[in-house]
mmJSON file of the N, C-alpha and C atoms, coordinates in Angstrom:
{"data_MODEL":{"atom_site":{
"group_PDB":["ATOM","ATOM","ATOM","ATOM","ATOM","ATOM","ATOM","ATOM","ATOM","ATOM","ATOM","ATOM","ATOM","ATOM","ATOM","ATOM","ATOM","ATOM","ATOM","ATOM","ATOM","ATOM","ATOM","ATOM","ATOM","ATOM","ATOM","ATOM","ATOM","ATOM","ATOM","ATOM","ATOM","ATOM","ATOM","ATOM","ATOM","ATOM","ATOM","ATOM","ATOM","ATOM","ATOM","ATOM","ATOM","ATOM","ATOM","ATOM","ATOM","ATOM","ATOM","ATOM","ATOM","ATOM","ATOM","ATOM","ATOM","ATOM","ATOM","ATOM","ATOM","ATOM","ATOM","ATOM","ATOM","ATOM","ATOM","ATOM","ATOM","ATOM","ATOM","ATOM","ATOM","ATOM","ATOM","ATOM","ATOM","ATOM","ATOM","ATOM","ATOM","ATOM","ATOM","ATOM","ATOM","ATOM","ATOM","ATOM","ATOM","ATOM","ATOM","ATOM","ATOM","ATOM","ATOM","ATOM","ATOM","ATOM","ATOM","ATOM","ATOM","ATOM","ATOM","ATOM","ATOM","ATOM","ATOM","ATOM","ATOM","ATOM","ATOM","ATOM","ATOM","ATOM","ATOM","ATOM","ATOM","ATOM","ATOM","ATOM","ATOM","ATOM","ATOM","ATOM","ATOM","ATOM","ATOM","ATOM","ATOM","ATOM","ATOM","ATOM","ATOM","ATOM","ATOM","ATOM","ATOM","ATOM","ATOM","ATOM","ATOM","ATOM","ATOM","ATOM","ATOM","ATOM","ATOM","ATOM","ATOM","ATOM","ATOM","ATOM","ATOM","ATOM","ATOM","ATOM","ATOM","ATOM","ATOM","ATOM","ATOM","ATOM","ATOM","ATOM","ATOM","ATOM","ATOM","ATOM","ATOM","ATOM","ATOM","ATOM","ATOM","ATOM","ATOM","ATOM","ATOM","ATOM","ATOM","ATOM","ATOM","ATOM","ATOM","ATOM","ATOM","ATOM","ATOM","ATOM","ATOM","ATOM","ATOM","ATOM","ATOM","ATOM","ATOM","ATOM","ATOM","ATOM","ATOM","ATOM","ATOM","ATOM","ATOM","ATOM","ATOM","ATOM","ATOM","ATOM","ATOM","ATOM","ATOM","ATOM","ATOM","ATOM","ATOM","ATOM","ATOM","ATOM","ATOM","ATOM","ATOM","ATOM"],
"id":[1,2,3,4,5,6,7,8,9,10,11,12,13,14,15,16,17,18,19,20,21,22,23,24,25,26,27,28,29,30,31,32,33,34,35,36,37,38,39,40,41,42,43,44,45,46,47,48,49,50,51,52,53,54,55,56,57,58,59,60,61,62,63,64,65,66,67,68,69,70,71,72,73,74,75,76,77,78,79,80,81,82,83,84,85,86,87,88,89,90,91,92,93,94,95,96,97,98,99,100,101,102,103,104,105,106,107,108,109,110,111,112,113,114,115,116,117,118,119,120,121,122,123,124,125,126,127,128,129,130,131,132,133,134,135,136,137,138,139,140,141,142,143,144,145,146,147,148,149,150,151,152,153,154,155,156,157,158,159,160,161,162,163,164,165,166,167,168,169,170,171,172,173,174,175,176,177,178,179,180,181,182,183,184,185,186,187,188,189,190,191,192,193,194,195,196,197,198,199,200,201,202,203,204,205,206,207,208,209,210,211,212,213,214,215,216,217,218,219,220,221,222],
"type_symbol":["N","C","C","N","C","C","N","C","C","N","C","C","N","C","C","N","C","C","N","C","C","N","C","C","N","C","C","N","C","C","N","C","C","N","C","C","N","C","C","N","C","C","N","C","C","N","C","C","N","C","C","N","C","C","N","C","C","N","C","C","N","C","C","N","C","C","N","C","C","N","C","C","N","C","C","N","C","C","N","C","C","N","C","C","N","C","C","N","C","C","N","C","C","N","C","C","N","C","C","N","C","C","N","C","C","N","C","C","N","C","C","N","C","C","N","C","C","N","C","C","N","C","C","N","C","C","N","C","C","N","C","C","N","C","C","N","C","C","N","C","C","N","C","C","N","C","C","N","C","C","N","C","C","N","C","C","N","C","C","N","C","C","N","C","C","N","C","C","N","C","C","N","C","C","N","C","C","N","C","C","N","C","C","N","C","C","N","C","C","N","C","C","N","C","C","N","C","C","N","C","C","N","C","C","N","C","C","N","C","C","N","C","C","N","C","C","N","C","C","N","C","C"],
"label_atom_id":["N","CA","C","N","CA","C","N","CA","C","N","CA","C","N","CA","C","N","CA","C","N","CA","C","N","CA","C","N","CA","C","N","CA","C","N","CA","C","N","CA","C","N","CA","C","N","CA","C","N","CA","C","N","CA","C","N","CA","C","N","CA","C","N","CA","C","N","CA","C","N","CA","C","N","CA","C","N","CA","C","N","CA","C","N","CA","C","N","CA","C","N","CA","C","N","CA","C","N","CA","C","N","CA","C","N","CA","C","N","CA","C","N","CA","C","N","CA","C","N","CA","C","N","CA","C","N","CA","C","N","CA","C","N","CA","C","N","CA","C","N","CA","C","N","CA","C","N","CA","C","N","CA","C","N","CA","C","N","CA","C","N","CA","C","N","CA","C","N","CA","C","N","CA","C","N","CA","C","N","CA","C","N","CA","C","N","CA","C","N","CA","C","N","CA","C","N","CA","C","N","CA","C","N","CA","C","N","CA","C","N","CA","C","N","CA","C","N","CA","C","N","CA","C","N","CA","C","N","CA","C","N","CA","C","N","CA","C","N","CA","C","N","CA","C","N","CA","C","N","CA","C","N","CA","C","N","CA","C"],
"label_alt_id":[null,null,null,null,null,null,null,null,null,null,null,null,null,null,null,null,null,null,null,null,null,null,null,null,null,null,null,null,null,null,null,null,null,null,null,null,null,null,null,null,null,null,null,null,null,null,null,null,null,null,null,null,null,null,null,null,null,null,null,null,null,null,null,null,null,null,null,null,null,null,null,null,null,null,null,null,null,null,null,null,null,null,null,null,null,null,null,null,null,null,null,null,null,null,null,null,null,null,null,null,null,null,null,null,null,null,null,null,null,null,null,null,null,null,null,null,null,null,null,null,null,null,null,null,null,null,null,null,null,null,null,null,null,null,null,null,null,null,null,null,null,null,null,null,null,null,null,null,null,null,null,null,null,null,null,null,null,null,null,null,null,null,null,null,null,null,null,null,null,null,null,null,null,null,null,null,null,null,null,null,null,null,null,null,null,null,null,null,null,null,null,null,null,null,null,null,null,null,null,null,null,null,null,null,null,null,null,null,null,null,null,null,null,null,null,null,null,null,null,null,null,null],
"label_comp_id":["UNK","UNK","UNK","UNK","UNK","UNK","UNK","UNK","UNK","UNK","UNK","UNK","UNK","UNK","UNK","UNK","UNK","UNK","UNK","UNK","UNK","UNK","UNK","UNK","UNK","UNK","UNK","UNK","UNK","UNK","UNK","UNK","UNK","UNK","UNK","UNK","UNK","UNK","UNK","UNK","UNK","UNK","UNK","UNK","UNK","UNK","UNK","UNK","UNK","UNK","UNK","UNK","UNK","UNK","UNK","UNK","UNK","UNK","UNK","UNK","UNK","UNK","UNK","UNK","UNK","UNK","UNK","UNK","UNK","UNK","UNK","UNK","UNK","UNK","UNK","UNK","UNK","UNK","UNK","UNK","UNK","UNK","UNK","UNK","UNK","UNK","UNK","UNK","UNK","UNK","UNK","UNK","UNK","UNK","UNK","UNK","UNK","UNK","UNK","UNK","UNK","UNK","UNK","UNK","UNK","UNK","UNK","UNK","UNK","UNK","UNK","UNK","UNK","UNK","UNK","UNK","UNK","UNK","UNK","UNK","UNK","UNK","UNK","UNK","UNK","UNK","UNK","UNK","UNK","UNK","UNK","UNK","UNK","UNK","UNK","UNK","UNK","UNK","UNK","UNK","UNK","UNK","UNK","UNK","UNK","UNK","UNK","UNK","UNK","UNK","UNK","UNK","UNK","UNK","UNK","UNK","UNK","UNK","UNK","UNK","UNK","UNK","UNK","UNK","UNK","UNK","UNK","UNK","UNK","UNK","UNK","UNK","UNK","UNK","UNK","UNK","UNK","UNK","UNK","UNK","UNK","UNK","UNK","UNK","UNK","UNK","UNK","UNK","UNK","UNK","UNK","UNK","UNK","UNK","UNK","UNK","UNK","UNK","UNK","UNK","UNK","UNK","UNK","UNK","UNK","UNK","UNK","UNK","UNK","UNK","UNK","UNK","UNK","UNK","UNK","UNK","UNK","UNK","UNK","UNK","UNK","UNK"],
"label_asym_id":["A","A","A","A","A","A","A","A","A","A","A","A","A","A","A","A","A","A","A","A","A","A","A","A","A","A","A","A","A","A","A","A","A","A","A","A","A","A","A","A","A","A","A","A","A","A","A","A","A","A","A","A","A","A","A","A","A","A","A","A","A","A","A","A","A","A","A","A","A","A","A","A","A","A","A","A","A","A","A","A","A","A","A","A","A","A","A","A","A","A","A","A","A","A","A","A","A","A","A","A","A","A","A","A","A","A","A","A","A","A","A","A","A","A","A","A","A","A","A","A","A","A","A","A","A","A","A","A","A","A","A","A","A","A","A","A","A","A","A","A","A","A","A","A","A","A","A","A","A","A","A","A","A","A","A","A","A","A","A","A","A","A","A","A","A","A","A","A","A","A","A","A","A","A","A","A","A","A","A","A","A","A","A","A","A","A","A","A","A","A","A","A","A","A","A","A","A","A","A","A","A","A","A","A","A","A","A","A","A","A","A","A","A","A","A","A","A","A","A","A","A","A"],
"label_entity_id":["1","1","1","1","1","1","1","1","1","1","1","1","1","1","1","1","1","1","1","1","1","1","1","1","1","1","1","1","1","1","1","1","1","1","1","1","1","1","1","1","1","1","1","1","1","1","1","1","1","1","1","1","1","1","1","1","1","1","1","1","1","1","1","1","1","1","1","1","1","1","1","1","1","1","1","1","1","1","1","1","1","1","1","1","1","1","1","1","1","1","1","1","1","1","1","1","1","1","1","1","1","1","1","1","1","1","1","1","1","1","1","1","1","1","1","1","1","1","1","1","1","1","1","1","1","1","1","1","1","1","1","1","1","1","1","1","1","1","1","1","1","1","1","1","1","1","1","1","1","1","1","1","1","1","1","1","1","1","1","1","1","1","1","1","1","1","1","1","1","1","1","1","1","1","1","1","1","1","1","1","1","1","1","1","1","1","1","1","1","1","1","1","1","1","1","1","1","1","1","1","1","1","1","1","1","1","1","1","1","1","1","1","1","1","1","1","1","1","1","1","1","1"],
"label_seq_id":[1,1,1,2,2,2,3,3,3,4,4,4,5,5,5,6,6,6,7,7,7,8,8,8,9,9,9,10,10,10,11,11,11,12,12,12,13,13,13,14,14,14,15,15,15,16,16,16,17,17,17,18,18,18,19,19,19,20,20,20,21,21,21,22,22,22,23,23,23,24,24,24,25,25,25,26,26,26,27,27,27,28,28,28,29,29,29,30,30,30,31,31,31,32,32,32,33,33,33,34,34,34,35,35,35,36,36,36,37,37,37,38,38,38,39,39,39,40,40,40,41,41,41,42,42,42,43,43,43,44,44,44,45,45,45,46,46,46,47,47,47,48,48,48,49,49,49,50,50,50,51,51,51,52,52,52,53,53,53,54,54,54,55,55,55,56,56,56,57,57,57,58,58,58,59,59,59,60,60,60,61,61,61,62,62,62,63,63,63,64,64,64,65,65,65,66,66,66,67,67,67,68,68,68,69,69,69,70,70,70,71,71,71,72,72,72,73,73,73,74,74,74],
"pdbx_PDB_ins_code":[null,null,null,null,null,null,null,null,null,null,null,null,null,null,null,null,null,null,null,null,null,null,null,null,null,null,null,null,null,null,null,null,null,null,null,null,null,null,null,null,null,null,null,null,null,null,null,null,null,null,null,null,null,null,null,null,null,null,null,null,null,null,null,null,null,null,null,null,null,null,null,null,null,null,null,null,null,null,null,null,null,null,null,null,null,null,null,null,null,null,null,null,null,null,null,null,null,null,null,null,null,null,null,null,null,null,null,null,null,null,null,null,null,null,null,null,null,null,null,null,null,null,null,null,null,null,null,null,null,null,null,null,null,null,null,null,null,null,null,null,null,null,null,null,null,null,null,null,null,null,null,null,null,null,null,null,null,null,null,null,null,null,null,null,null,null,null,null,null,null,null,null,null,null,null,null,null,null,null,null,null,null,null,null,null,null,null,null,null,null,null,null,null,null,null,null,null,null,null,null,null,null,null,null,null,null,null,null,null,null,null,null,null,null,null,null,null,null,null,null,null,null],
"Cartn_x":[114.717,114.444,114.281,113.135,112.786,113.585,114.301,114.483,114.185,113.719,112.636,113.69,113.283,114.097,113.687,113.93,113.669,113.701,112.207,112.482,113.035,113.554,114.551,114.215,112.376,112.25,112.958,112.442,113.012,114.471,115.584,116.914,116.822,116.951,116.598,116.663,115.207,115.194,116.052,116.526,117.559,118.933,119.224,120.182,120.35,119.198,119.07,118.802,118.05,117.992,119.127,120.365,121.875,122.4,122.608,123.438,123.115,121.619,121.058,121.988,121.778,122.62,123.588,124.707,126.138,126.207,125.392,125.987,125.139,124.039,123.515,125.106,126.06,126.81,127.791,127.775,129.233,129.02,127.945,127.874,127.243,127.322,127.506,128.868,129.448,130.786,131.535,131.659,131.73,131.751,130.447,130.288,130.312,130.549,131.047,132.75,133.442,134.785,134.699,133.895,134.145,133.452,132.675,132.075,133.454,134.2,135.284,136.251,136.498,138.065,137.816,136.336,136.067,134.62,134.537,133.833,132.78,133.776,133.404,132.321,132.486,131.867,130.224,129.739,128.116,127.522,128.987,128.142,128.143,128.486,128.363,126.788,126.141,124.945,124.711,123.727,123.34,123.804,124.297,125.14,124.149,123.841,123.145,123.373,124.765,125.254,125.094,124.489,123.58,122.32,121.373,120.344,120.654,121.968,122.172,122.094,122.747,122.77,121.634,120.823,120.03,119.153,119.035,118.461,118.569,119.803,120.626,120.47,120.512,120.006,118.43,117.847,116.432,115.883,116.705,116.396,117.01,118.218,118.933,117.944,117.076,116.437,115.045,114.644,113.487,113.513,115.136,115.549,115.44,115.983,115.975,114.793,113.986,112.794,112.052,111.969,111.207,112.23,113.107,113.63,113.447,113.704,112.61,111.382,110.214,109.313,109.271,109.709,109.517,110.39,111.413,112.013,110.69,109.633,109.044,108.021,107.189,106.465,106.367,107.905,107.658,108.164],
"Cartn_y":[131.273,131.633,133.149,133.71,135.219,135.813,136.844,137.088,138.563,138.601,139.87,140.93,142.662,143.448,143.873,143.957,144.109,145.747,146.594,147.921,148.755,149.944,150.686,149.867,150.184,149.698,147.902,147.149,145.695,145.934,146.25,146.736,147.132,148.369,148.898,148.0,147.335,146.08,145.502,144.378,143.407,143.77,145.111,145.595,145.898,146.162,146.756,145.457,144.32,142.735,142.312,142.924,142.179,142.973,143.979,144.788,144.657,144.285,143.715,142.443,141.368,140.005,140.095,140.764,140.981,141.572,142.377,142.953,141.968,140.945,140.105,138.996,138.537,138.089,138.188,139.594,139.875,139.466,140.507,140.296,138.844,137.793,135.913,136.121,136.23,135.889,136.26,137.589,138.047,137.967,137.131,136.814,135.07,134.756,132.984,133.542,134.198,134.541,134.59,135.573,135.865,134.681,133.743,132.698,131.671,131.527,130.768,130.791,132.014,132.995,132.482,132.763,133.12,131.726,130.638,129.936,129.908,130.085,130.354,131.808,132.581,133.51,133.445,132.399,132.024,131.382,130.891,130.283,130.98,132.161,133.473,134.117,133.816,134.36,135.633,136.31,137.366,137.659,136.914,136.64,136.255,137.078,137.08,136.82,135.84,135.902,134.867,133.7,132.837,133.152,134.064,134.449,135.442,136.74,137.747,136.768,135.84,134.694,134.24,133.482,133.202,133.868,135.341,136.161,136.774,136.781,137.536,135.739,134.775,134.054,134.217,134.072,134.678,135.395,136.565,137.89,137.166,136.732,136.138,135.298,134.444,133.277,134.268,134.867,135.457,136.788,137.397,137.749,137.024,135.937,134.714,134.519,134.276,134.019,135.375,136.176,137.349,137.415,137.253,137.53,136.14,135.108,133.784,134.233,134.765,134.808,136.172,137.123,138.348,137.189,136.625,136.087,135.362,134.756,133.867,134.597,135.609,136.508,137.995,137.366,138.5,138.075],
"Cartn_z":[70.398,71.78,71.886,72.541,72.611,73.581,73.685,74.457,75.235,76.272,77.002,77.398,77.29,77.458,79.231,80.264,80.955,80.902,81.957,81.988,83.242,83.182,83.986,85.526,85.88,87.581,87.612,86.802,86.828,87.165,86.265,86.548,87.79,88.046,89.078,90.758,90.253,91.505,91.394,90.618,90.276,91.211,90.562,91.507,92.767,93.24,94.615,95.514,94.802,95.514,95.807,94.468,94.433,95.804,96.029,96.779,97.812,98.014,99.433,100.186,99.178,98.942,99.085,98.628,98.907,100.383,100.947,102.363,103.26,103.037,104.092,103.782,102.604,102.71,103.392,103.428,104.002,105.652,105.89,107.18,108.177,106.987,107.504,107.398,106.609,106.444,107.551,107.932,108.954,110.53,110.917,111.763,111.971,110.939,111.195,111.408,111.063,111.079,112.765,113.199,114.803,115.53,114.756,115.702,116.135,113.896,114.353,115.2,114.969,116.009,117.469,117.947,119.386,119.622,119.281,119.627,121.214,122.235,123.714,123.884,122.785,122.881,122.776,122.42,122.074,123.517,124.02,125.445,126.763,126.289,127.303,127.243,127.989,128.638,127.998,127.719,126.441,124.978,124.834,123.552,122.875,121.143,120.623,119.03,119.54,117.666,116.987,117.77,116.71,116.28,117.141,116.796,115.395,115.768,114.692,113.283,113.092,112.149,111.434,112.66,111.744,110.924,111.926,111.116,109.659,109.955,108.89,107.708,107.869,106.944,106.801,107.545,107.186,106.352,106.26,105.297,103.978,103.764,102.588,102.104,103.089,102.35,101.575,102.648,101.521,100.671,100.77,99.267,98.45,98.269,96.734,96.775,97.532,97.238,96.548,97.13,96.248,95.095,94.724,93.593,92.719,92.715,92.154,91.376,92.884,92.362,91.28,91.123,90.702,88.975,88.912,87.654,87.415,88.024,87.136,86.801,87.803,87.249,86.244,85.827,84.73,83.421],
"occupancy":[1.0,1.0,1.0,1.0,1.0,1.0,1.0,1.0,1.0,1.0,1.0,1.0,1.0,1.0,1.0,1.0,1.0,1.0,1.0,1.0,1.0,1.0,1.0,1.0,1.0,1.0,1.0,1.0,1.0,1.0,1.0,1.0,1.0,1.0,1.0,1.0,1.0,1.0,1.0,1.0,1.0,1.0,1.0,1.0,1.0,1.0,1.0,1.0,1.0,1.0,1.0,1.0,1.0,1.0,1.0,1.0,1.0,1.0,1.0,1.0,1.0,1.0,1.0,1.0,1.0,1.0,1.0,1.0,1.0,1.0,1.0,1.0,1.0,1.0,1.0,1.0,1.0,1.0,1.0,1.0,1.0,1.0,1.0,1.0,1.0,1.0,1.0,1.0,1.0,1.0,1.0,1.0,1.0,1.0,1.0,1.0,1.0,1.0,1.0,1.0,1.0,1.0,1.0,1.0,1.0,1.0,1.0,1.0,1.0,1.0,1.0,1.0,1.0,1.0,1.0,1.0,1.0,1.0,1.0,1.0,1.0,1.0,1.0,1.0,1.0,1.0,1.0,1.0,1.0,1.0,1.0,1.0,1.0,1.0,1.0,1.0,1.0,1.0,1.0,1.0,1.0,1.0,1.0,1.0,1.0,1.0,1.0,1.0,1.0,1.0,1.0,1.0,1.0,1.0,1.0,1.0,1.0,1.0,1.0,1.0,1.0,1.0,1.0,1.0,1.0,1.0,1.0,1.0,1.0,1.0,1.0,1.0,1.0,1.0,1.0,1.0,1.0,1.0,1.0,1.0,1.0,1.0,1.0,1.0,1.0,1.0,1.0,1.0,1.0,1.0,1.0,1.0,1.0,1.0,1.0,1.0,1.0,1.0,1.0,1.0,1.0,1.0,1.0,1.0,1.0,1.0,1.0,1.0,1.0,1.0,1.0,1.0,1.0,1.0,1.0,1.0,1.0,1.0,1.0,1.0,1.0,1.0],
"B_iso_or_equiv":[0.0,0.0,0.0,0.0,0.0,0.0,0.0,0.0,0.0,0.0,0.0,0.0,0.0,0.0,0.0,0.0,0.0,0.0,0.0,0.0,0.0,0.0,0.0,0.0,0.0,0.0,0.0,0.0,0.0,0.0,0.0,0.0,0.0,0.0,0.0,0.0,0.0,0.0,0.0,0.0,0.0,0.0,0.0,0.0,0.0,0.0,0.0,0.0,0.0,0.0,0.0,0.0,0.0,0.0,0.0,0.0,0.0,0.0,0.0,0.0,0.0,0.0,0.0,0.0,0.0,0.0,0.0,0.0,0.0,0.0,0.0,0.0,0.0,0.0,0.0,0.0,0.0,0.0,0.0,0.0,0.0,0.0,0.0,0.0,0.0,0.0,0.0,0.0,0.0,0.0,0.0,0.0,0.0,0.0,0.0,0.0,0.0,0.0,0.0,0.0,0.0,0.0,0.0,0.0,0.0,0.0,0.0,0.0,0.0,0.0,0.0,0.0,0.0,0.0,0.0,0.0,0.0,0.0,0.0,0.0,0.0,0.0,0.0,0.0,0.0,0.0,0.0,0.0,0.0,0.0,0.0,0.0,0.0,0.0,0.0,0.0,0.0,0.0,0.0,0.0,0.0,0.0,0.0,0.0,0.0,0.0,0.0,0.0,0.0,0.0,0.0,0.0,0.0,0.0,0.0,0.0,0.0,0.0,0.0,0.0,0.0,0.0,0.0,0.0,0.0,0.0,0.0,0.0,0.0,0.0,0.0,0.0,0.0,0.0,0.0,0.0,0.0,0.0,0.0,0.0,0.0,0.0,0.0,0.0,0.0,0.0,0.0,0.0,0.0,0.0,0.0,0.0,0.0,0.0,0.0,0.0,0.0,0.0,0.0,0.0,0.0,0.0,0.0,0.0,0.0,0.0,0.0,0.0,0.0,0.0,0.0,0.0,0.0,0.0,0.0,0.0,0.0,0.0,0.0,0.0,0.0,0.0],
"pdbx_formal_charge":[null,null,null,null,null,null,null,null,null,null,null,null,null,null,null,null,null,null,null,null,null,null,null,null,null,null,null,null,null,null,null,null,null,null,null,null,null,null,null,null,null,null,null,null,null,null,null,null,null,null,null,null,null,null,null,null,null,null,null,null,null,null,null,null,null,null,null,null,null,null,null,null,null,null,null,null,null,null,null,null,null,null,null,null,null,null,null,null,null,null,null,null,null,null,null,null,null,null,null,null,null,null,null,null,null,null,null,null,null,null,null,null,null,null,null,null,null,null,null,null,null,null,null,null,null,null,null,null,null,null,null,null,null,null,null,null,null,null,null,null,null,null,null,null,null,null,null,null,null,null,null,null,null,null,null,null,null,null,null,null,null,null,null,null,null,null,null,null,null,null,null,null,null,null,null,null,null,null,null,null,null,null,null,null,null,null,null,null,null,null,null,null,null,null,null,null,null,null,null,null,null,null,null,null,null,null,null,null,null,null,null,null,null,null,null,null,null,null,null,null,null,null],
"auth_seq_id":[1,1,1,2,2,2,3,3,3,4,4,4,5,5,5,6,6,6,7,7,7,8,8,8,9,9,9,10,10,10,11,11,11,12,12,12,13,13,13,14,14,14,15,15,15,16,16,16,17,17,17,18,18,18,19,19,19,20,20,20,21,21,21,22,22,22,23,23,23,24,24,24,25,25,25,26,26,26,27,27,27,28,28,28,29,29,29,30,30,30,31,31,31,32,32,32,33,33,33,34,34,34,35,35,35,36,36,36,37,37,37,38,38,38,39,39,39,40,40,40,41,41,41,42,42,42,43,43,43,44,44,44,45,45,45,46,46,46,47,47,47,48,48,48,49,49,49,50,50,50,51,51,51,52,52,52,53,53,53,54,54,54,55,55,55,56,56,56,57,57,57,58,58,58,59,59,59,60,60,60,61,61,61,62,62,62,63,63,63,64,64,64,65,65,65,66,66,66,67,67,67,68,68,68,69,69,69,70,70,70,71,71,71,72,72,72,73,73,73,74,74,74],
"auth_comp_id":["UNK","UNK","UNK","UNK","UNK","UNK","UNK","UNK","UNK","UNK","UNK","UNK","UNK","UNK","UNK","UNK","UNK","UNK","UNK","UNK","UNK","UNK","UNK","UNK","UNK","UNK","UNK","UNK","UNK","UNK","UNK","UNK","UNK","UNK","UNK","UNK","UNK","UNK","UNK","UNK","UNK","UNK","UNK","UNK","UNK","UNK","UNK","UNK","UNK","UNK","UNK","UNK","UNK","UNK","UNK","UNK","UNK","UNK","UNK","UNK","UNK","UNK","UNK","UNK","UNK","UNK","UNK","UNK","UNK","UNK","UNK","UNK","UNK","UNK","UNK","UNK","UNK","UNK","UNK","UNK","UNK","UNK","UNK","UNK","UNK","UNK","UNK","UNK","UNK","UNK","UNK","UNK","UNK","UNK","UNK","UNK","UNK","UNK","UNK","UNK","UNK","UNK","UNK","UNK","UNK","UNK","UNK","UNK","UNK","UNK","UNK","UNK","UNK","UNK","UNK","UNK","UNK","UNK","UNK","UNK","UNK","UNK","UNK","UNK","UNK","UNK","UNK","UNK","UNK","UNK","UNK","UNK","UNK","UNK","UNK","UNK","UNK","UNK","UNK","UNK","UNK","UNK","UNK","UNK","UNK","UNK","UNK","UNK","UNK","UNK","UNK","UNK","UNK","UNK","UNK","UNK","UNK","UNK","UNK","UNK","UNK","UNK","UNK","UNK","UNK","UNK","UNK","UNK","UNK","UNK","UNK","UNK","UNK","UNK","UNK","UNK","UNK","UNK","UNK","UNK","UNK","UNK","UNK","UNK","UNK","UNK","UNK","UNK","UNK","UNK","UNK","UNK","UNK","UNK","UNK","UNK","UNK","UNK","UNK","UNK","UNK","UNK","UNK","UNK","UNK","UNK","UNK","UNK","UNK","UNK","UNK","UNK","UNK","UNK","UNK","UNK","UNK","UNK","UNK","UNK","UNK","UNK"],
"auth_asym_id":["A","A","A","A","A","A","A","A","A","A","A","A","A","A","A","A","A","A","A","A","A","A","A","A","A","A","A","A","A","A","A","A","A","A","A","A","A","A","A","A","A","A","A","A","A","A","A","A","A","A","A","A","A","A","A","A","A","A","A","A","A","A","A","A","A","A","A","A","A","A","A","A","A","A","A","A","A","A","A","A","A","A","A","A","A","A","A","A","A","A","A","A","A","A","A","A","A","A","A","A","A","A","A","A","A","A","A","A","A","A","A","A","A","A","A","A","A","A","A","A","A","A","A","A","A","A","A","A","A","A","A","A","A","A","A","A","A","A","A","A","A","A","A","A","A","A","A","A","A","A","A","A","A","A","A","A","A","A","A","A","A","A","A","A","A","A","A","A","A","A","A","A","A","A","A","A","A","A","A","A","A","A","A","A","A","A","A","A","A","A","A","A","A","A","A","A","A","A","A","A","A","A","A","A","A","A","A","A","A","A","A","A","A","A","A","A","A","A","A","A","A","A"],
"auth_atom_id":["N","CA","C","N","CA","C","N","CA","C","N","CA","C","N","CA","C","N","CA","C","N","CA","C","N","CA","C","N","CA","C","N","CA","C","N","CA","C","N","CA","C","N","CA","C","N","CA","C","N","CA","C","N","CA","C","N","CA","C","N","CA","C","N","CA","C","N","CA","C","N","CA","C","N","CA","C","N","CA","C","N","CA","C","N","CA","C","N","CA","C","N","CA","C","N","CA","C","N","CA","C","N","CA","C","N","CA","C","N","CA","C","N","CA","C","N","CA","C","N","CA","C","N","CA","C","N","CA","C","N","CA","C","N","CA","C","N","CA","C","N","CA","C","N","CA","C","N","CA","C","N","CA","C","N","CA","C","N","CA","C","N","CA","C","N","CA","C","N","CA","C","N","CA","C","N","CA","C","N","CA","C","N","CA","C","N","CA","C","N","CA","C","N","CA","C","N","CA","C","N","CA","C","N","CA","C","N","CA","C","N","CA","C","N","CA","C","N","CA","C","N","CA","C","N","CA","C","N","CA","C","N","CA","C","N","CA","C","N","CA","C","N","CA","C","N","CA","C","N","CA","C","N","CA","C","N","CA","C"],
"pdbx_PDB_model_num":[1,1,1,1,1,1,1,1,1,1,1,1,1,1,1,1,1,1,1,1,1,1,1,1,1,1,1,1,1,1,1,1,1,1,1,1,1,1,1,1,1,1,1,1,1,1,1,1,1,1,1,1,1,1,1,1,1,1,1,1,1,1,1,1,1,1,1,1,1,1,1,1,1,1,1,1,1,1,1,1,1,1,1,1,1,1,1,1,1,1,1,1,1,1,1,1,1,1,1,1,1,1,1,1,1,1,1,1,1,1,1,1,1,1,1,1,1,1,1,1,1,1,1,1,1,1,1,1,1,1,1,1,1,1,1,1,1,1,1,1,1,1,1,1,1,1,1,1,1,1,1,1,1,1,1,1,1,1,1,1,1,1,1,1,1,1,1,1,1,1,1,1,1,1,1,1,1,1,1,1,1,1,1,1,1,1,1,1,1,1,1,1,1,1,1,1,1,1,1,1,1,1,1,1,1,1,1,1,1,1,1,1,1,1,1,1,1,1,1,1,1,1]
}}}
């Protein structure tokens, strides 16, 4: 089995995709904590923390995805 040396920019990205990933984590983690704590709080009129959510999964989903595609294209 060959195995490929990746160069400095690849690294580089890899890492910067990861560190992305860890703080879109934190900040789900985060805010399911305050959804759990405070449930009543979403059915208060301008309340925007299921939307903050899904967003914040949004970005997570098409991190893995650009990082997928960038593992198969190289």
């Amino acid at each position: 089995m060959k195995q490929e040396t990746l160069s400095s920019p690849e690294i580089a990205s890899i890492l910067e995709n990861s560190r992305e990933l860890d703080r879109l984590t934190f900040e789900i983690n985060k805010l399911h904590k305050k959804l759990q704590a405070t449930p009543e709080v979403v059915e208060k009129p301008g309340d925007s923390s299921l939307s903050k959510l899904k967003t914040l999964y949004i970005q997570g989903r098409d991190l893995s995805g650009k990082e997928v595609t960038n593992e198969l294209s190289g």
